[in-house]
PDB file with one MODEL, atoms N, CA, C and O in Angstrom:
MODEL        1
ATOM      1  N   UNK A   1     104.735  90.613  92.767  1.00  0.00           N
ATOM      2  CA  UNK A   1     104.173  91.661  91.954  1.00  0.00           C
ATOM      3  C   UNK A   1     102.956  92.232  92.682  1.00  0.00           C
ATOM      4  O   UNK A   1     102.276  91.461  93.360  1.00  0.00           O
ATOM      5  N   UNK A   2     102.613  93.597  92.588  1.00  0.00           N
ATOM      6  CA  UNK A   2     101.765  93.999  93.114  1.00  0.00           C
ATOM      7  C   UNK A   2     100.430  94.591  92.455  1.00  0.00           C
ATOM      8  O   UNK A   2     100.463  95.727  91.981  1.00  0.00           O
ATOM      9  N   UNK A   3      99.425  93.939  92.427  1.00  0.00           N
ATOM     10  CA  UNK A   3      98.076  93.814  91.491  1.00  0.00           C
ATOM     11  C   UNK A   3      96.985  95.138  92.565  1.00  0.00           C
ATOM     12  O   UNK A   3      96.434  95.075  93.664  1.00  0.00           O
ATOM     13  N   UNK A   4      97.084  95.955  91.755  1.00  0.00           N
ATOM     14  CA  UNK A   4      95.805  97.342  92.293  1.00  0.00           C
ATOM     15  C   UNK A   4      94.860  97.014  91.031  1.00  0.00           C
ATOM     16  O   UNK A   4      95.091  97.028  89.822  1.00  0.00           O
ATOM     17  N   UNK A   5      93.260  96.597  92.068  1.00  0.00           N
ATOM     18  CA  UNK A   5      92.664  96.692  91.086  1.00  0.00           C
ATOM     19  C   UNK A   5      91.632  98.031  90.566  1.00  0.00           C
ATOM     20  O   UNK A   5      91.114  98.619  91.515  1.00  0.00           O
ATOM     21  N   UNK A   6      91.385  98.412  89.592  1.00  0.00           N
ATOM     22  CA  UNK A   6      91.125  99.789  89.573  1.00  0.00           C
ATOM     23  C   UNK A   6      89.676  99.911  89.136  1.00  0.00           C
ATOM     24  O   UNK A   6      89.834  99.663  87.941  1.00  0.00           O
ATOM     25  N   UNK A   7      88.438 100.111  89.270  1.00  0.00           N
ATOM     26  CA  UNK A   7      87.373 100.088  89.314  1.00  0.00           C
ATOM     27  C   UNK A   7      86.970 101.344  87.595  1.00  0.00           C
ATOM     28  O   UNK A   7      87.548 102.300  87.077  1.00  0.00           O
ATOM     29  N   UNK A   8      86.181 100.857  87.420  1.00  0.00           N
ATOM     30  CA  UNK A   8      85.740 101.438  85.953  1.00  0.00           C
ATOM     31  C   UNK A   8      85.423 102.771  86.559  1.00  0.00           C
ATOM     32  O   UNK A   8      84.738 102.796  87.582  1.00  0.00           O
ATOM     33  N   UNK A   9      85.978 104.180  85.874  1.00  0.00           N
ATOM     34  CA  UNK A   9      85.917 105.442  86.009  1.00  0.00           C
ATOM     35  C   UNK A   9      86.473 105.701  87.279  1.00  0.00           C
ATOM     36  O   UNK A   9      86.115 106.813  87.666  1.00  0.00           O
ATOM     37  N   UNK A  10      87.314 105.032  88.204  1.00  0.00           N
ATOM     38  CA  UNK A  10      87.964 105.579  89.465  1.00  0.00           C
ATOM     39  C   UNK A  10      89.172 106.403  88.558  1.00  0.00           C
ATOM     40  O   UNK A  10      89.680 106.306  87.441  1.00  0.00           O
ATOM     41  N   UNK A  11      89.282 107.184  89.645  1.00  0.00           N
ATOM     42  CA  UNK A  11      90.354 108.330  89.249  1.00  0.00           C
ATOM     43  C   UNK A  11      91.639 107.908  89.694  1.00  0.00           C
ATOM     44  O   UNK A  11      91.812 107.415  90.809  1.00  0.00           O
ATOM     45  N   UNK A  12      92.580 108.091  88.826  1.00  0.00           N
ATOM     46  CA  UNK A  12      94.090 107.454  88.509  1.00  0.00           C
ATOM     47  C   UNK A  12      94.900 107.748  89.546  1.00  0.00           C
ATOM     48  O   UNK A  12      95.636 106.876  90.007  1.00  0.00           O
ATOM     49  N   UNK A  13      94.872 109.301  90.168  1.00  0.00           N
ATOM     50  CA  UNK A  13      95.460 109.620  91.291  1.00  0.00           C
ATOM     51  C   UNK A  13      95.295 108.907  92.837  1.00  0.00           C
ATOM     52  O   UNK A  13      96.179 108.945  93.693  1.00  0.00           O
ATOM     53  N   UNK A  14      93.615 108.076  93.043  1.00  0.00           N
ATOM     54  CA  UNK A  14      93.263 107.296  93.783  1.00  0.00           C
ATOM     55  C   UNK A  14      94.259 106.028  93.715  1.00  0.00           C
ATOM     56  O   UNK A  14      94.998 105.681  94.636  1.00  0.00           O
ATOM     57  N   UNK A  15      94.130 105.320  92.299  1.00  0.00           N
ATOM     58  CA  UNK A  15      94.500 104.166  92.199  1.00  0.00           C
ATOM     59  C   UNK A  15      96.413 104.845  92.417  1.00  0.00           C
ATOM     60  O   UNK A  15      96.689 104.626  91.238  1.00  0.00           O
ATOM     61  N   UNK A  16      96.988 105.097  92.665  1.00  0.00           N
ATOM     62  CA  UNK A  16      97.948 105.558  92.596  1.00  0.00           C
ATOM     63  C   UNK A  16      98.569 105.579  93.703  1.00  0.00           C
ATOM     64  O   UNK A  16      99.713 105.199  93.952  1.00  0.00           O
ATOM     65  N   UNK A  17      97.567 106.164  94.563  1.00  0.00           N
ATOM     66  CA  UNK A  17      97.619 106.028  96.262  1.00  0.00           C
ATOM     67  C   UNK A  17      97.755 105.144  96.670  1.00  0.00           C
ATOM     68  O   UNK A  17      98.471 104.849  97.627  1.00  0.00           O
ATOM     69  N   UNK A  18      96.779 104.190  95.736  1.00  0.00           N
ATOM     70  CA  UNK A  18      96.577 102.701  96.726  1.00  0.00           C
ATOM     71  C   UNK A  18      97.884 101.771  96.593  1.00  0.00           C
ATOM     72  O   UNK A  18      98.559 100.917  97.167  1.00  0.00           O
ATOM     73  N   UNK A  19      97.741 102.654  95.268  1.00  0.00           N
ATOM     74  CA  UNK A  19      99.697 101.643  94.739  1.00  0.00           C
ATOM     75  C   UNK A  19     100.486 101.424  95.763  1.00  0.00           C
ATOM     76  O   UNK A  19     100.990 100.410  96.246  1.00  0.00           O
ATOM     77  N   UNK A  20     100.524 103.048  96.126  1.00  0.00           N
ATOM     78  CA  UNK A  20     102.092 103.450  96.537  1.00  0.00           C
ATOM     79  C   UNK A  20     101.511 102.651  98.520  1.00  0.00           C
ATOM     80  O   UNK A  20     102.283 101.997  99.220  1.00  0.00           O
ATOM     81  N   UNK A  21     100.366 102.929  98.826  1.00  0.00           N
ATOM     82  CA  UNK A  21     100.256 102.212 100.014  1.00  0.00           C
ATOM     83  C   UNK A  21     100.963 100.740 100.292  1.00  0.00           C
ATOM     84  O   UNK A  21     101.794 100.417 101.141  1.00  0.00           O
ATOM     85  N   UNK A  22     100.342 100.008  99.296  1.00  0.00           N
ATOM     86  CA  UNK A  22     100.910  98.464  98.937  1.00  0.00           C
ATOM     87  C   UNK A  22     102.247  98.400  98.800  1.00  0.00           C
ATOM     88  O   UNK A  22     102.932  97.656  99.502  1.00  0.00           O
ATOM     89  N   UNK A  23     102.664  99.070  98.009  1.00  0.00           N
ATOM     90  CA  UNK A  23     104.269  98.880  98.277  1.00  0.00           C
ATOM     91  C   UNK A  23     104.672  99.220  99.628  1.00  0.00           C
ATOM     92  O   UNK A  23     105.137  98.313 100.319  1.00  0.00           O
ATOM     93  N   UNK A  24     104.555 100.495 100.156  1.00  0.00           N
ATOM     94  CA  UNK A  24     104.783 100.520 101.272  1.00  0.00           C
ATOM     95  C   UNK A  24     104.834  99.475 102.227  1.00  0.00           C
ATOM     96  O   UNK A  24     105.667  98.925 102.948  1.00  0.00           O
ATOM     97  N   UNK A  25     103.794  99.421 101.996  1.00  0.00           N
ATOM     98  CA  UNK A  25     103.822  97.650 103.375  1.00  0.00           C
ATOM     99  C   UNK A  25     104.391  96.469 103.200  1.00  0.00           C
ATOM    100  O   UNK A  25     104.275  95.567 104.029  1.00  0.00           O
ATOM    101  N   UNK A  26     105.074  96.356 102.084  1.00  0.00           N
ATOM    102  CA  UNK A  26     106.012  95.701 101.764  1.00  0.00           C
ATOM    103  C   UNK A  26     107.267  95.141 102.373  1.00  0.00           C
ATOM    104  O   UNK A  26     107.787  94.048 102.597  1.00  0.00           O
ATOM    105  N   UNK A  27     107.539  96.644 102.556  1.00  0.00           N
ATOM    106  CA  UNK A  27     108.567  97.164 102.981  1.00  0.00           C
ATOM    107  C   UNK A  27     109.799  97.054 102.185  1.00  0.00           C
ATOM    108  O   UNK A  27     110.922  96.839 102.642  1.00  0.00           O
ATOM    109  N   UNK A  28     109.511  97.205 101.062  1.00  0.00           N
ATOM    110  CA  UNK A  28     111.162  97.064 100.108  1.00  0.00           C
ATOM    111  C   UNK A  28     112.116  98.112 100.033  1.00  0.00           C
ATOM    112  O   UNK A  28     113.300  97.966  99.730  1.00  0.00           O
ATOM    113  N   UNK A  29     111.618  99.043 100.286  1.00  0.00           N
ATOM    114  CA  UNK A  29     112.262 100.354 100.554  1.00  0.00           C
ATOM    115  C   UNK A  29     113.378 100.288 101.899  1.00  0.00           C
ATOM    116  O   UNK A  29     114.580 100.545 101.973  1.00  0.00           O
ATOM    117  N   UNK A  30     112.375  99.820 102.901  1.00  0.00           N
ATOM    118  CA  UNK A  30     113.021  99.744 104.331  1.00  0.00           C
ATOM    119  C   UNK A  30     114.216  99.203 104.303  1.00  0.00           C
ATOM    120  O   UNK A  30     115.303  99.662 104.651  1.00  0.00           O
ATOM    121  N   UNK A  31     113.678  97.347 103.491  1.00  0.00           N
ATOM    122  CA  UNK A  31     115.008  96.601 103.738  1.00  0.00           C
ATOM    123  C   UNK A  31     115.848  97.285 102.832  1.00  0.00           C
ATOM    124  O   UNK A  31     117.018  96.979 103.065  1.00  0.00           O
ATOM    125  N   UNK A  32     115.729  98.178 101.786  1.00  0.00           N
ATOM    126  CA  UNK A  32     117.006  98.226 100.801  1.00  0.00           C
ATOM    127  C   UNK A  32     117.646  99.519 100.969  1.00  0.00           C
ATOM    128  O   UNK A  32     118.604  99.952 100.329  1.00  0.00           O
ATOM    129  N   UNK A  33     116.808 100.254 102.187  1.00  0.00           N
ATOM    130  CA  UNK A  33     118.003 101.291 102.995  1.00  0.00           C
ATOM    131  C   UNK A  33     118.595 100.632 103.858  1.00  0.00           C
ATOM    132  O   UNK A  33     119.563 101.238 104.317  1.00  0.00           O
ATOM    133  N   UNK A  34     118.384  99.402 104.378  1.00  0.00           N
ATOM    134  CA  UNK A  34     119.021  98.802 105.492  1.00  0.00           C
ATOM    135  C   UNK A  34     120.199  98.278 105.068  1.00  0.00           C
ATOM    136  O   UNK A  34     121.125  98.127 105.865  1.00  0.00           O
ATOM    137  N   UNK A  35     120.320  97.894 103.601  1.00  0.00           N
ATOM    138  CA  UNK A  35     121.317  97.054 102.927  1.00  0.00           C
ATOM    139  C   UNK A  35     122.407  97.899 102.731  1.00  0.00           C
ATOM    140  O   UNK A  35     123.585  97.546 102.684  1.00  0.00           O
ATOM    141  N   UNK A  36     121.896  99.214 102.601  1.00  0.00           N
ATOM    142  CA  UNK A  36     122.999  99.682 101.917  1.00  0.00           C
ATOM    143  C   UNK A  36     124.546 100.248 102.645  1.00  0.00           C
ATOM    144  O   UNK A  36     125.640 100.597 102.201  1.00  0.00           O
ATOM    145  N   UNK A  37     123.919 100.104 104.008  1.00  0.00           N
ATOM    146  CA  UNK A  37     125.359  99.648 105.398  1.00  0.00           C
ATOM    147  C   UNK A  37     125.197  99.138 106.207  1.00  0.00           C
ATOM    148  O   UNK A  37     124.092  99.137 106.750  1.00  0.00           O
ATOM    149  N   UNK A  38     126.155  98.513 106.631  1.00  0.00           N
ATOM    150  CA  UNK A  38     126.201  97.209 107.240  1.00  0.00           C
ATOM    151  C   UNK A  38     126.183  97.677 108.591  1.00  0.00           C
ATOM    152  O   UNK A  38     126.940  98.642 108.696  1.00  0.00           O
ATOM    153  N   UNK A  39     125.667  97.404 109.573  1.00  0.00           N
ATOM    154  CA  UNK A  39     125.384  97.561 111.096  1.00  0.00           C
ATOM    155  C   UNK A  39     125.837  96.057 112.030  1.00  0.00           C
ATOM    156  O   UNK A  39     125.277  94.963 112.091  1.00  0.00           O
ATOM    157  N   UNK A  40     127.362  96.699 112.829  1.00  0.00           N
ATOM    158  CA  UNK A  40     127.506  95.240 113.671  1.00  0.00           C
ATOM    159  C   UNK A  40     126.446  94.761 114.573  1.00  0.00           C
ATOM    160  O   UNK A  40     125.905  95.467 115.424  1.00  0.00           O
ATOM    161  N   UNK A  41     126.182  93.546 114.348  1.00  0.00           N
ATOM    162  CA  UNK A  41     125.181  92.986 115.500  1.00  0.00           C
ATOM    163  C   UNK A  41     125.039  93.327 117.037  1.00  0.00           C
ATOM    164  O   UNK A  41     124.064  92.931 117.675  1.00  0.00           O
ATOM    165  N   UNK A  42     125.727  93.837 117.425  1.00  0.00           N
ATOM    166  CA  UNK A  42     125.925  94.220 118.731  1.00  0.00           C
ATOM    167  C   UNK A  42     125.066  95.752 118.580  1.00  0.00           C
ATOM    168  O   UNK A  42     124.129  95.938 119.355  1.00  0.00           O
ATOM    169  N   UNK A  43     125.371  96.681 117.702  1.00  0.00           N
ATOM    170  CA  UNK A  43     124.049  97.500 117.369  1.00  0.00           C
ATOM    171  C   UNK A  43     123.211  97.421 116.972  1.00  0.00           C
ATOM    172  O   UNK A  43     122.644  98.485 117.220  1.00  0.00           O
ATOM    173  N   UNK A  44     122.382  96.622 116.246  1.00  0.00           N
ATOM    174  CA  UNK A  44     121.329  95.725 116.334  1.00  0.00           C
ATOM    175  C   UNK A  44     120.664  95.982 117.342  1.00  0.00           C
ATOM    176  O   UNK A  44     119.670  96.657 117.609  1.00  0.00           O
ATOM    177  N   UNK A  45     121.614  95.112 118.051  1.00  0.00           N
ATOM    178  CA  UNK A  45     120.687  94.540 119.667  1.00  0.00           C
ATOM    179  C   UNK A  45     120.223  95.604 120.356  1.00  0.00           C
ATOM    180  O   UNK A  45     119.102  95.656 120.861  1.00  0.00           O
ATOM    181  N   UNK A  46     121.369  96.796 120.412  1.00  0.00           N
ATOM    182  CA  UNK A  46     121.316  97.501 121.285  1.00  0.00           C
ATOM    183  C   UNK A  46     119.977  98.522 121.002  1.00  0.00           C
ATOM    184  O   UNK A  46     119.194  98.945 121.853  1.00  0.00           O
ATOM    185  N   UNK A  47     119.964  98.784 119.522  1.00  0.00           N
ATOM    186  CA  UNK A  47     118.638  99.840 118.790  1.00  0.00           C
ATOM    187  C   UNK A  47     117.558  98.738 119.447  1.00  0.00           C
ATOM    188  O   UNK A  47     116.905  99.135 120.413  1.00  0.00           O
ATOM    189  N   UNK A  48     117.376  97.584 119.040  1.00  0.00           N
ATOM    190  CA  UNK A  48     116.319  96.571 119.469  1.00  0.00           C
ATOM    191  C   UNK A  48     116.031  96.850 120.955  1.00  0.00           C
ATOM    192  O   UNK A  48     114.898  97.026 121.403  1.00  0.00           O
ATOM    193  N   UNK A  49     117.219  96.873 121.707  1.00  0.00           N
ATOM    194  CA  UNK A  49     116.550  96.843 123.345  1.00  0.00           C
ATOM    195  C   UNK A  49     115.995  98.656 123.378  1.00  0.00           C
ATOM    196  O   UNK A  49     115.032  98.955 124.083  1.00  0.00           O
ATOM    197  N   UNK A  50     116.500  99.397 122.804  1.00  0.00           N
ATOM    198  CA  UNK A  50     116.162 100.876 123.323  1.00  0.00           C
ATOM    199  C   UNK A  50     114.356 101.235 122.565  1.00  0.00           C
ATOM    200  O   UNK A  50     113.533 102.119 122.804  1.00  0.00           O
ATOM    201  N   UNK A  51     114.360 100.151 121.687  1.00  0.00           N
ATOM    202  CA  UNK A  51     112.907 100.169 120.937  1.00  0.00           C
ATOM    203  C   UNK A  51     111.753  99.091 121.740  1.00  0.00           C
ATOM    204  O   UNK A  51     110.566  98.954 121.444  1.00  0.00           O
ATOM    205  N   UNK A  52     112.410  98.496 122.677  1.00  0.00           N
ATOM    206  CA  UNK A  52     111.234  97.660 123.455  1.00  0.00           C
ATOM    207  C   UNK A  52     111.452  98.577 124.693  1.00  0.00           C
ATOM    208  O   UNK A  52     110.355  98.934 125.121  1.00  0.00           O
ATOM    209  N   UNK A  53     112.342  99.012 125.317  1.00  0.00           N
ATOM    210  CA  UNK A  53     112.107  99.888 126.538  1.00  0.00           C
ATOM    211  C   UNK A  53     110.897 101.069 125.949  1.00  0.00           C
ATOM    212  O   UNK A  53     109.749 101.168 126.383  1.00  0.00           O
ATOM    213  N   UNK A  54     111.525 101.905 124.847  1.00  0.00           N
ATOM    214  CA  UNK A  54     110.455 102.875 124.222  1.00  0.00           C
ATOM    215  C   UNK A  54     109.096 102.526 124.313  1.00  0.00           C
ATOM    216  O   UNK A  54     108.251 103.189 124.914  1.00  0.00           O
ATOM    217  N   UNK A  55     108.850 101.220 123.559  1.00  0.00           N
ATOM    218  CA  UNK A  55     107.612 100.857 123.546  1.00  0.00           C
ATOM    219  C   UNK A  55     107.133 100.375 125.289  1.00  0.00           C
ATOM    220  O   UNK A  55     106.109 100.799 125.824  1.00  0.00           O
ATOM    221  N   UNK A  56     107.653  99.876 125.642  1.00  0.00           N
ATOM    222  CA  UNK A  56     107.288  99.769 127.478  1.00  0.00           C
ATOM    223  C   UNK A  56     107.169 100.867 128.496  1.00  0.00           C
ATOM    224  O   UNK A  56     106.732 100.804 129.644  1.00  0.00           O
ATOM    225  N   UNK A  57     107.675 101.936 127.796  1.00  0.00           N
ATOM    226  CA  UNK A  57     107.809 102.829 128.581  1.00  0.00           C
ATOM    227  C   UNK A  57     105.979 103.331 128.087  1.00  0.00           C
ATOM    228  O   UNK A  57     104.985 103.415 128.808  1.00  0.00           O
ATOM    229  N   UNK A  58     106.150 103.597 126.498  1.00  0.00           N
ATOM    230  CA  UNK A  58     104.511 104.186 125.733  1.00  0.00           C
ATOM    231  C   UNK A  58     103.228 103.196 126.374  1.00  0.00           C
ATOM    232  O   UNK A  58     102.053 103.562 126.343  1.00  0.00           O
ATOM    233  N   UNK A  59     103.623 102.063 126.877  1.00  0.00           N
ATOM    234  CA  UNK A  59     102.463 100.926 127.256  1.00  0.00           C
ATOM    235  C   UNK A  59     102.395 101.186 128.676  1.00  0.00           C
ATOM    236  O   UNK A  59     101.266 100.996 129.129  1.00  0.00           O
ATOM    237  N   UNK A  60     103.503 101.669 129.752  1.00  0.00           N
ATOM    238  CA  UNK A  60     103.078 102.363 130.886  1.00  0.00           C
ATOM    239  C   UNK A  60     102.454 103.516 131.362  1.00  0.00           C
ATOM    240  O   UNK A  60     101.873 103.777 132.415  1.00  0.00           O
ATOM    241  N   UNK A  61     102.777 104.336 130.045  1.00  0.00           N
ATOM    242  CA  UNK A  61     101.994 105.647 130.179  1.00  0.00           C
ATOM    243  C   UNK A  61     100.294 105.105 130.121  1.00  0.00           C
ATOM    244  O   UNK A  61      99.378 105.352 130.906  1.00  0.00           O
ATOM    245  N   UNK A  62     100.306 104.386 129.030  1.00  0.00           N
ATOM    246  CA  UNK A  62      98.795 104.618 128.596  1.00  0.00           C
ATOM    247  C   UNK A  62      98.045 104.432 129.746  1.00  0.00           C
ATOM    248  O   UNK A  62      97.126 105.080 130.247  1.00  0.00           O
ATOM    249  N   UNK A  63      98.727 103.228 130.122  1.00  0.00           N
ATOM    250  CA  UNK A  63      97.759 102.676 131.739  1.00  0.00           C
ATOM    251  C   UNK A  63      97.462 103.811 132.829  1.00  0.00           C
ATOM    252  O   UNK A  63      96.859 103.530 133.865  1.00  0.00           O
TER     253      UNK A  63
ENDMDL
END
């Protein structure tokens, strides 16, 4: 469960934000688009390796 605590006279649209942040990081959304088709493991892997080259490639630039 997710507890926002809301400070006496903070404005509802704030606390609202903070909500929707917290869930976010959750990530329940993520996994329950992920559920909803099934991906063979072999694509998996393959999104996985093209997302660490990506990121290796962004960590060579910076340097």
């Amino acid at each position: 469960m997710i507890i926002v605590p809301v400070k006496e006279g903070e404005n509802i649209e704030r606390a609202l934000k903070k909500f929707k942040r917290k869930f976010e990081k959750t990530g329940v959304i993520k996994e329950l688009r992920a559920r909803q088709q099934f991906d063979k493991p072999s694509v998996k892997k393959r999104l996985k390796m093209e997302h660490a080259v990506y990121v290796q490639h962004m960590r060579d630039e910076e340097e």
